[in-house]
ZALUMPA-581096 format. One record per residue (C-alpha): residue number from 0; residue in three letters; x, y, z. Coordinates in Angstrom, 2 decimals, m for minus. Layout:
% ZALUMPA-581096
<NUM, 'Ala', <X, Y, Z>> ...
END
This chain:
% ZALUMPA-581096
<0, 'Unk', <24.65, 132.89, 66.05>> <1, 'Unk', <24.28, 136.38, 67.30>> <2, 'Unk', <21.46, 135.32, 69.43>> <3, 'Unk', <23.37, 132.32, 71.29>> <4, 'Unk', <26.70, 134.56, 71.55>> <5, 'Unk', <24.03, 136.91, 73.42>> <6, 'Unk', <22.52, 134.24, 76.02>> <7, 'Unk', <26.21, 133.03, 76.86>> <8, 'Unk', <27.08, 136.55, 78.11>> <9, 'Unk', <24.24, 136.55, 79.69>> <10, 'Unk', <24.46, 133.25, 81.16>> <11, 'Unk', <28.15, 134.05, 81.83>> <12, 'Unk', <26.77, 137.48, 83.97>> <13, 'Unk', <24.70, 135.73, 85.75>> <14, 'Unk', <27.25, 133.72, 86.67>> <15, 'Unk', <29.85, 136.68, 88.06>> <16, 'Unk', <26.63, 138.11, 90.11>> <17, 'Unk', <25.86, 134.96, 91.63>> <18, 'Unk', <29.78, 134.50, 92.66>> <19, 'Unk', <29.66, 138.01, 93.78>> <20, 'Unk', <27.05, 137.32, 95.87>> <21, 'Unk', <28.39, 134.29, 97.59>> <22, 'Unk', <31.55, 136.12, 97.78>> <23, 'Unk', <29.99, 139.40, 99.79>> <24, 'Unk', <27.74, 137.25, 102.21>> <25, 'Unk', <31.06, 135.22, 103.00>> <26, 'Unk', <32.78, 138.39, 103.39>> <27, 'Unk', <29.87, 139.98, 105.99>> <28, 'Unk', <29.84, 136.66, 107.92>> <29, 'Unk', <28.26, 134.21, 106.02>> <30, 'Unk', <24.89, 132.73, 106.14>> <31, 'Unk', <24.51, 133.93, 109.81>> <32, 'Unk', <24.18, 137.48, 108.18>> <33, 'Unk', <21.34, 136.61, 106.54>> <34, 'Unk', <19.66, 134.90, 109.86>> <35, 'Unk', <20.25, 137.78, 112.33>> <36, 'Unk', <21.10, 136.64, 115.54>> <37, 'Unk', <22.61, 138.37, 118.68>> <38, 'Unk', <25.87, 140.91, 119.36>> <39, 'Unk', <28.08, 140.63, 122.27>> <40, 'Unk', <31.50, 142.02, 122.73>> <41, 'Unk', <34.52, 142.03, 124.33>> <42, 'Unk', <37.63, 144.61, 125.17>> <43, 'Unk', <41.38, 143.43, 124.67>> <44, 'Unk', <44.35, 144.74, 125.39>> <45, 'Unk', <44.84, 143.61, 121.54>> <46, 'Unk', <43.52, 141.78, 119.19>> <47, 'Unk', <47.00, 140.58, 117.52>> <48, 'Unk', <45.98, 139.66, 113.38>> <49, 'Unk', <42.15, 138.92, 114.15>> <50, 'Unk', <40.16, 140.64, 111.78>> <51, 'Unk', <36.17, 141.02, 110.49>> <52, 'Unk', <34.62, 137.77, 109.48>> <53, 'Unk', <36.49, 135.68, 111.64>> <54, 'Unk', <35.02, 132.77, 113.56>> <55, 'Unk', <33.41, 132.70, 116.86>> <56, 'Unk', <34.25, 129.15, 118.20>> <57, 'Unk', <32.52, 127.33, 121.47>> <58, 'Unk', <34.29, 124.21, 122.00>> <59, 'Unk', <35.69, 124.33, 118.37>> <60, 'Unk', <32.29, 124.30, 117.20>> <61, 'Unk', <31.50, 127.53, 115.33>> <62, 'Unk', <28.67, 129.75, 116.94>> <63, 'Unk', <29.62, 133.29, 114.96>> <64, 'Unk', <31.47, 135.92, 113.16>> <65, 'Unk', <33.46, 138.98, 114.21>> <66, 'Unk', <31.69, 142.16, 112.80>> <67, 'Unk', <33.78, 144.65, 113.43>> <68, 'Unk', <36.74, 145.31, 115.88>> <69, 'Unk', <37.25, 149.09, 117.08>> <70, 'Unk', <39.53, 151.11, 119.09>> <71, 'Unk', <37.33, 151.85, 122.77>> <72, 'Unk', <39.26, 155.34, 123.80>> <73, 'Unk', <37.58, 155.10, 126.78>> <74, 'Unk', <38.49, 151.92, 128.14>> <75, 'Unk', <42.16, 151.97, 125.88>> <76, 'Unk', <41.17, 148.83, 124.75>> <77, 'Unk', <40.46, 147.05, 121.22>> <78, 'Unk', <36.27, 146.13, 121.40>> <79, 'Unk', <35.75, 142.91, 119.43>> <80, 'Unk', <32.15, 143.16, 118.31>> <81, 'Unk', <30.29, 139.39, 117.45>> <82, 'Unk', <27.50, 138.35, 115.61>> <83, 'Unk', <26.29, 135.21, 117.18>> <84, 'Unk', <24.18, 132.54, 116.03>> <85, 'Unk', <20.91, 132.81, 117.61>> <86, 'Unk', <20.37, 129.63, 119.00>> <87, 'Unk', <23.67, 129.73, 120.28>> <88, 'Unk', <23.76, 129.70, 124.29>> <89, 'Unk', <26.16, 131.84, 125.33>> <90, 'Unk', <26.44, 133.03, 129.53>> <91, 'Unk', <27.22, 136.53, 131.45>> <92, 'Unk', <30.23, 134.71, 132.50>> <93, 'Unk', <31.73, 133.03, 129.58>> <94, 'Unk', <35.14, 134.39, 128.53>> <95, 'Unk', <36.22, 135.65, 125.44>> <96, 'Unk', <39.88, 134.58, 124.36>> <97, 'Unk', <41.93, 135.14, 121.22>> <98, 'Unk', <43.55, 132.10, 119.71>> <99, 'Unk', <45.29, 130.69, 116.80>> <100, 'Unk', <44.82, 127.72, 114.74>> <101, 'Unk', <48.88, 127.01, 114.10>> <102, 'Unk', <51.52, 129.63, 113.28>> <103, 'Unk', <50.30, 130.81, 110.05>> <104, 'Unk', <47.01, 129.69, 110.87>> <105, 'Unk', <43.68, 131.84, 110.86>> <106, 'Unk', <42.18, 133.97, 114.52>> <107, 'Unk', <39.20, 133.88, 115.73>> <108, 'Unk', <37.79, 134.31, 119.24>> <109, 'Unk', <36.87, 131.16, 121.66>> <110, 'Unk', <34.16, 131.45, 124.25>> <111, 'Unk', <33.87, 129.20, 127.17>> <112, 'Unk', <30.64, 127.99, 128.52>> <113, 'Unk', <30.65, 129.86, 131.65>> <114, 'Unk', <28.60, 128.17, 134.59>> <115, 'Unk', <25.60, 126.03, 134.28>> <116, 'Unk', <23.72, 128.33, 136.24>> <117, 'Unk', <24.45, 132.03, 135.28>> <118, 'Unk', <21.86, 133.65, 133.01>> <119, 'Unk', <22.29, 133.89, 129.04>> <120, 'Unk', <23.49, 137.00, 127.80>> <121, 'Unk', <21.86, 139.09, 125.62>> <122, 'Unk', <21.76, 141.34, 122.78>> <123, 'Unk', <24.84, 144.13, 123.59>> <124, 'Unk', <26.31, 142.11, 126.51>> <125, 'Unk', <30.13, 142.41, 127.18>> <126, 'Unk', <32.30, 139.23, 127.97>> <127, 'Unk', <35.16, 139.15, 130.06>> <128, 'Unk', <37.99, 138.60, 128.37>> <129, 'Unk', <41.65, 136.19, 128.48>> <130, 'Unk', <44.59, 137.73, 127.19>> <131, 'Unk', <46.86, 135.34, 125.40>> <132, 'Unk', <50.74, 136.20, 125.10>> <133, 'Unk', <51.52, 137.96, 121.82>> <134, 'Unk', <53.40, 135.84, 119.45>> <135, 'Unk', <55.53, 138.73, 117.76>> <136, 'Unk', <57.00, 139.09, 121.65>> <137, 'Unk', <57.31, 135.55, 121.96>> <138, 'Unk', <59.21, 135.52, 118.82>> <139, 'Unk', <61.16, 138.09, 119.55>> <140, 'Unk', <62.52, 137.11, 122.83>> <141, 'Unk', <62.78, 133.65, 121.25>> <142, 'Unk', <65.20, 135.47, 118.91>> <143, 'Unk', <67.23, 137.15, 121.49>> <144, 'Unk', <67.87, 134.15, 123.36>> <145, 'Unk', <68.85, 132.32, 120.32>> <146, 'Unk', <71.23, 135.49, 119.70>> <147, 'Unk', <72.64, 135.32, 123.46>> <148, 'Unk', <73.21, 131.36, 123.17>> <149, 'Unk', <75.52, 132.16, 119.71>> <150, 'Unk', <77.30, 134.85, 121.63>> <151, 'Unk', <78.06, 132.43, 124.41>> <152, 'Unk', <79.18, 129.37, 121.77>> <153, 'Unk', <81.12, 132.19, 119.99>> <154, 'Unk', <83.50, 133.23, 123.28>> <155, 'Unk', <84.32, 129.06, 123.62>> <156, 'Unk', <87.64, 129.30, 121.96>> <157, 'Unk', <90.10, 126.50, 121.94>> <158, 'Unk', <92.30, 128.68, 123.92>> <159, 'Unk', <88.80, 129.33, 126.19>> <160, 'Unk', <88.38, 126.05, 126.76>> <161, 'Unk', <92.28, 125.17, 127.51>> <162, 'Unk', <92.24, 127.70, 129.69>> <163, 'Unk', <89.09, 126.49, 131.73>> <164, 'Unk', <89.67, 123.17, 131.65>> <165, 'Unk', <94.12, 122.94, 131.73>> <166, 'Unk', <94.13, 123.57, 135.63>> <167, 'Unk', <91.93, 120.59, 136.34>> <168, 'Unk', <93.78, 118.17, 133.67>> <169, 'Unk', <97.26, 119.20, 135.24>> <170, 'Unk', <96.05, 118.56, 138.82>> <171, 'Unk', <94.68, 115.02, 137.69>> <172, 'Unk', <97.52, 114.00, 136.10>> <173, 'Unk', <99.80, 115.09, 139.48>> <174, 'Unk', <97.51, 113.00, 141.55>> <175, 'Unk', <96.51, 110.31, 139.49>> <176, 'Unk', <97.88, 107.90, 141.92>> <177, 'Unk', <96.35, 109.28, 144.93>> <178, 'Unk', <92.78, 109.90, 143.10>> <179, 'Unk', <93.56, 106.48, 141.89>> <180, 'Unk', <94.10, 105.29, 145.68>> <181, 'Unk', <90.84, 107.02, 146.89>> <182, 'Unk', <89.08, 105.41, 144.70>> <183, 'Unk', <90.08, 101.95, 145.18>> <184, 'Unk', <89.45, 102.66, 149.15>> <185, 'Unk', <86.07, 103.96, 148.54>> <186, 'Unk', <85.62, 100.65, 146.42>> <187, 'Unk', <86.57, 98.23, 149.70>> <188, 'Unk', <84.74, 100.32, 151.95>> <189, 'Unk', <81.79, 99.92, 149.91>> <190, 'Unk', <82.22, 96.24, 149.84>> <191, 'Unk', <82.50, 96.10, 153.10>> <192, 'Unk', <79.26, 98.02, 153.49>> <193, 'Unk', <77.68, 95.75, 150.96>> <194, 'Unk', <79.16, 92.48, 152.91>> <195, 'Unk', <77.82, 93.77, 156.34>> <196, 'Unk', <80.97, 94.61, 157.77>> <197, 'Unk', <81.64, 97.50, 159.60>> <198, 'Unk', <78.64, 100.32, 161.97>> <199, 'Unk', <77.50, 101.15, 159.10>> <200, 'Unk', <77.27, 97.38, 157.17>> <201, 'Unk', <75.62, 96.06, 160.58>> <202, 'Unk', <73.51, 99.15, 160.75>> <203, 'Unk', <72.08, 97.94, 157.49>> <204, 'Unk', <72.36, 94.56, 157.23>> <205, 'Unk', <72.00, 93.81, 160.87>> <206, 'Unk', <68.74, 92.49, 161.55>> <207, 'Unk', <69.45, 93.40, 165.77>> <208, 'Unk', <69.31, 97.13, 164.79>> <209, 'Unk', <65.70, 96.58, 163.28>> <210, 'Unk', <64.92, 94.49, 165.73>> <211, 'Unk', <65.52, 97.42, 168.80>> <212, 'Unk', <64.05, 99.80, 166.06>> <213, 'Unk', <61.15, 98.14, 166.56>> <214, 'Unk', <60.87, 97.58, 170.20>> <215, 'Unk', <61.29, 100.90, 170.63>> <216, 'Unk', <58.27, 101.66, 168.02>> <217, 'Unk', <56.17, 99.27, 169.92>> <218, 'Unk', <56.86, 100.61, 173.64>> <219, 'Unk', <56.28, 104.19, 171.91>> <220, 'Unk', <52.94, 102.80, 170.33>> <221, 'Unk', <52.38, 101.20, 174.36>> <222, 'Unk', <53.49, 104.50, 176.35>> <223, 'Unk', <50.77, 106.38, 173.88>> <224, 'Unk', <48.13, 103.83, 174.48>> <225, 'Unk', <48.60, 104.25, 178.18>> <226, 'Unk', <48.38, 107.61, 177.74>> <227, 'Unk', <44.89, 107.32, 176.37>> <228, 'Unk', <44.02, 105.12, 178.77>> <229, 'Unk', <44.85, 107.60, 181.80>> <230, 'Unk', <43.47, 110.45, 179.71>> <231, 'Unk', <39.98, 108.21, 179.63>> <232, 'Unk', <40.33, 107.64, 183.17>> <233, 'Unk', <40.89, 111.07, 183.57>> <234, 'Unk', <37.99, 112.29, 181.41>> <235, 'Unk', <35.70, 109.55, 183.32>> <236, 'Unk', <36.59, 110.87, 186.48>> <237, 'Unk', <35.86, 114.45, 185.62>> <238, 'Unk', <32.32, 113.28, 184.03>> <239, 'Unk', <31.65, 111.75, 187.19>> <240, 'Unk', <32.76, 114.97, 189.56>> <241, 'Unk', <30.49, 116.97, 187.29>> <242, 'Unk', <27.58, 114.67, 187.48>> <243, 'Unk', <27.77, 114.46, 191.44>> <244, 'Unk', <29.64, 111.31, 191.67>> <245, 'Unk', <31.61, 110.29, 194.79>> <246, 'Unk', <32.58, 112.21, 197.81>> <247, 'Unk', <34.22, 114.91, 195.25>> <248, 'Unk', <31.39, 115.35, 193.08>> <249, 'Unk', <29.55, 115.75, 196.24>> <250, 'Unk', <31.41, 118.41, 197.43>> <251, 'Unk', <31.76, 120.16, 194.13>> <252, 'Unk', <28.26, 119.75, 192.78>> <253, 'Unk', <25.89, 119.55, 196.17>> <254, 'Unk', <24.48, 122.32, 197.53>> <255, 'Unk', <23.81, 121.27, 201.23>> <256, 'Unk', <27.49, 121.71, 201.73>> <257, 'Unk', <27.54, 125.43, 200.33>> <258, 'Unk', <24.47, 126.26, 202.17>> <259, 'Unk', <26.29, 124.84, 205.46>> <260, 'Unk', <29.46, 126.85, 204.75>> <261, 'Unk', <27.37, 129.75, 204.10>> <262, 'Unk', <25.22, 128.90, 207.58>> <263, 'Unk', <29.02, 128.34, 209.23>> <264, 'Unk', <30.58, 131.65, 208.13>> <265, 'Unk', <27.56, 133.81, 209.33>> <266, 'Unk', <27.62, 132.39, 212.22>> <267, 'Unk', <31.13, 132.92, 212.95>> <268, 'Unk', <30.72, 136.43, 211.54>> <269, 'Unk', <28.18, 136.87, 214.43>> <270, 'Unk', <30.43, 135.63, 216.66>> <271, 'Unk', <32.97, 138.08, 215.46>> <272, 'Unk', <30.56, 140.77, 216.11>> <273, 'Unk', <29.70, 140.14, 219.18>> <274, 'Unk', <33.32, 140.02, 220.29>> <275, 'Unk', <33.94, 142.98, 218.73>> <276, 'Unk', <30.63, 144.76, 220.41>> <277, 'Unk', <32.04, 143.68, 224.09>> <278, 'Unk', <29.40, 140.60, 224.17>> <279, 'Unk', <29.74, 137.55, 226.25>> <280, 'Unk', <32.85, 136.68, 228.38>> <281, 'Unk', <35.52, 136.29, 225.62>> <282, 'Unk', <34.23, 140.09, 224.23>> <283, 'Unk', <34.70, 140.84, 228.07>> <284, 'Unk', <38.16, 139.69, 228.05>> <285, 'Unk', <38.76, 141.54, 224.92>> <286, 'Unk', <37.18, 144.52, 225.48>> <287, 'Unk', <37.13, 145.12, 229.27>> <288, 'Unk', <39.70, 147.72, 230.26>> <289, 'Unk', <38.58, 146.66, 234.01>> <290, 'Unk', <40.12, 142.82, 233.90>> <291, 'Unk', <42.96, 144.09, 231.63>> <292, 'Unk', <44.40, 146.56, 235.16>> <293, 'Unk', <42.93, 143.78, 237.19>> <294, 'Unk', <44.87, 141.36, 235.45>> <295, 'Unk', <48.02, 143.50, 234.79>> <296, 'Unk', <47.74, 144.72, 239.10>> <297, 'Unk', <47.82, 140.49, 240.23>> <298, 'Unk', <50.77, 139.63, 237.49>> <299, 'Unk', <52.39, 142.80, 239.95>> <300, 'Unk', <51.42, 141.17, 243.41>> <301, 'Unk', <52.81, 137.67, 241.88>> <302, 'Unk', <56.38, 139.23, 240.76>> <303, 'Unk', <56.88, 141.26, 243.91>> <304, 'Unk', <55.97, 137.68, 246.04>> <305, 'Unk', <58.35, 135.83, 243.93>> <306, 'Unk', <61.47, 138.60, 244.41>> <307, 'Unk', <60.23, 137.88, 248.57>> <308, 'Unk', <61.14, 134.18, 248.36>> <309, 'Unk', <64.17, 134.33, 246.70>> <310, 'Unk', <65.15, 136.59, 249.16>> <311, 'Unk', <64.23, 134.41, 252.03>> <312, 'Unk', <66.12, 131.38, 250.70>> <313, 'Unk', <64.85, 127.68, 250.16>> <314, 'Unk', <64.92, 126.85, 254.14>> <315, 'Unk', <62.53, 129.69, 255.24>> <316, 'Unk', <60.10, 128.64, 251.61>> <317, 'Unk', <60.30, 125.45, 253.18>> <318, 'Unk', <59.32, 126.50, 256.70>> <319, 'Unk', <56.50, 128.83, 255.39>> <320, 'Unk', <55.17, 125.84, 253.46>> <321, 'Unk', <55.02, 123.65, 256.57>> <322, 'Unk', <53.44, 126.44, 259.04>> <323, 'Unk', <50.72, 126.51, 255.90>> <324, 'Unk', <50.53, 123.04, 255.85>> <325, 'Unk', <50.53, 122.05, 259.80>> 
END
């Protein structure tokens, strides 16, 4: 009896230290403890109720364990170190985020995949990071507004309301009659709209109206497609100066008439020149100071002849001319 009393505590120990086991590998991170694997991190602004040997998720698949979560005083930030599966694929560019399961559910940290074609991080890489919005501040300011909306309902008094509301009651019952006039107007006029009747019943019912809609749409549409005809024509026309075309793109475009512009101008600058230099008969005239008294000397003789016949009279002109003449 002894001796079976002694194997059941001992069966019974063996039991505890294989529970305590299980329990302490859970508690470091599981079996991924056992099978090393990588670290990364990642700094928050704060880490809300996540603690050590929570779950690193990828997709809701689980690809870790938080190890241990620090204050950085160098970055003020909370650094989130992860132990992470080694065959898990995780990229420089994934982000790190914080998240909940429900409201009284578990944390644990979510990495994205990052993109296809950033490298893998490694062993003591650090994530970037997505800050979720605390849910103690959401709560809170979930309970203030709940405490401002009971404040409001609170000041709604019957006398509150009575004294909101009596104004417009007392007006409506003074003009019942003519609200109840306006109303039955505003119910024939929109018959009448409905019927047709009326600018504004023809303006909707009135097929005319659409109809000169229309034709105004369509010489619109016309007057544009003209206009892309002449701007064709236009463009066409242009092409054609450019290329040479025509007496235009001759005169743009050819060369013999530059060249004889060119010829004409230095020849008329020669011309000019020579003039200038006293050279042939019109740079005579121009320039001779000689023909300029000779000229100014007979102009003289030929105004002093002129005052002799008027003074003579038209008889003795006459008698001159006939001595000349005979």
């Amino acid at each position: 009896m002894k001796r079976d009393s002694l194997e059941t505590k001992l069966g019974i120990f063996v039991v505890l230290v294989v529970f305590a086991a299980w329990a302490i590998v859970e508690t470091l991170g599981g079996v991924e403890w056992l099978q090393g694997g990588y670290r990364v991190s990642a700094l928050f602004d704060s880490v809300q109720e996540l603690k050590p040997g929570d779950p690193v998720k990828m997709a809701g698949v689980e690809i870790g364990r938080v190890e241990n979560i620090a204050l950085d005083l160098t970055n003020e930030k909370v650094r989130v170190t992860m132990r992470l599966d080694p065959h898990a694929v995780v990229k420089t560019d994934s982000q790190a985020t914080i998240k909940f399961t429900g409201l009284m559910g578990q944390n644990y940290v979510a990495i994205d995949f990052g993109s296809p074609s950033a490298p893998q991080a490694v062993n003591g890489a650090v994530l970037a990071t997505v800050e979720q919005p605390d849910l103690s501040a959401m709560m809170t300011k979930l309970d203030k507004a709940a405490t401002g909306i009971q404040n409001l309902t609170k000041d709604f008094t019957p006398d509150t309301i009575n004294n909101l509301f009596g104004p417009l009651t007392d007006f409506i019952k003074q003009n019942s009659g003519h609200i109840g006039g306006a109303i039955s107007n505003i119910e024939a006029i929109t018959a009448q709209v409905a019927s047709g009747q009326g600018t504004v019943g023809k303006l909707i019912y009135d097929p005319t109206f659409y109809n000169s809609a229309m034709d105004t749409v369509s010489n619109l549409q016309a007057a544009v497609t003209s206009a892309h005809t002449v701007l064709a024509d236009a463009q066409q026309v242009i092409l054609g100066v450019n290329r040479g075309r025509g007496t235009l793109g001759k005169l743009v475009t050819d060369d013999t008439l530059y060249n004889a512009t060119t010829a004409s101008m230095t020849n008329l600058n020669q011309i000019l020149l020579k003039i200038n230099q006293g050279q042939g008969t019109v740079g005579k005239l121009v320039n001779d100071q000689e023909f300029y008294k000779n000229a100014k000397l007979t102009l003289q003789k030929v105004d002093k002849a002129a005052d002799g016949l008027e003074d003579q009279g038209p008889l003795s002109v006459l008698g001159i001319m006939a001595n000349n003449l005979f």
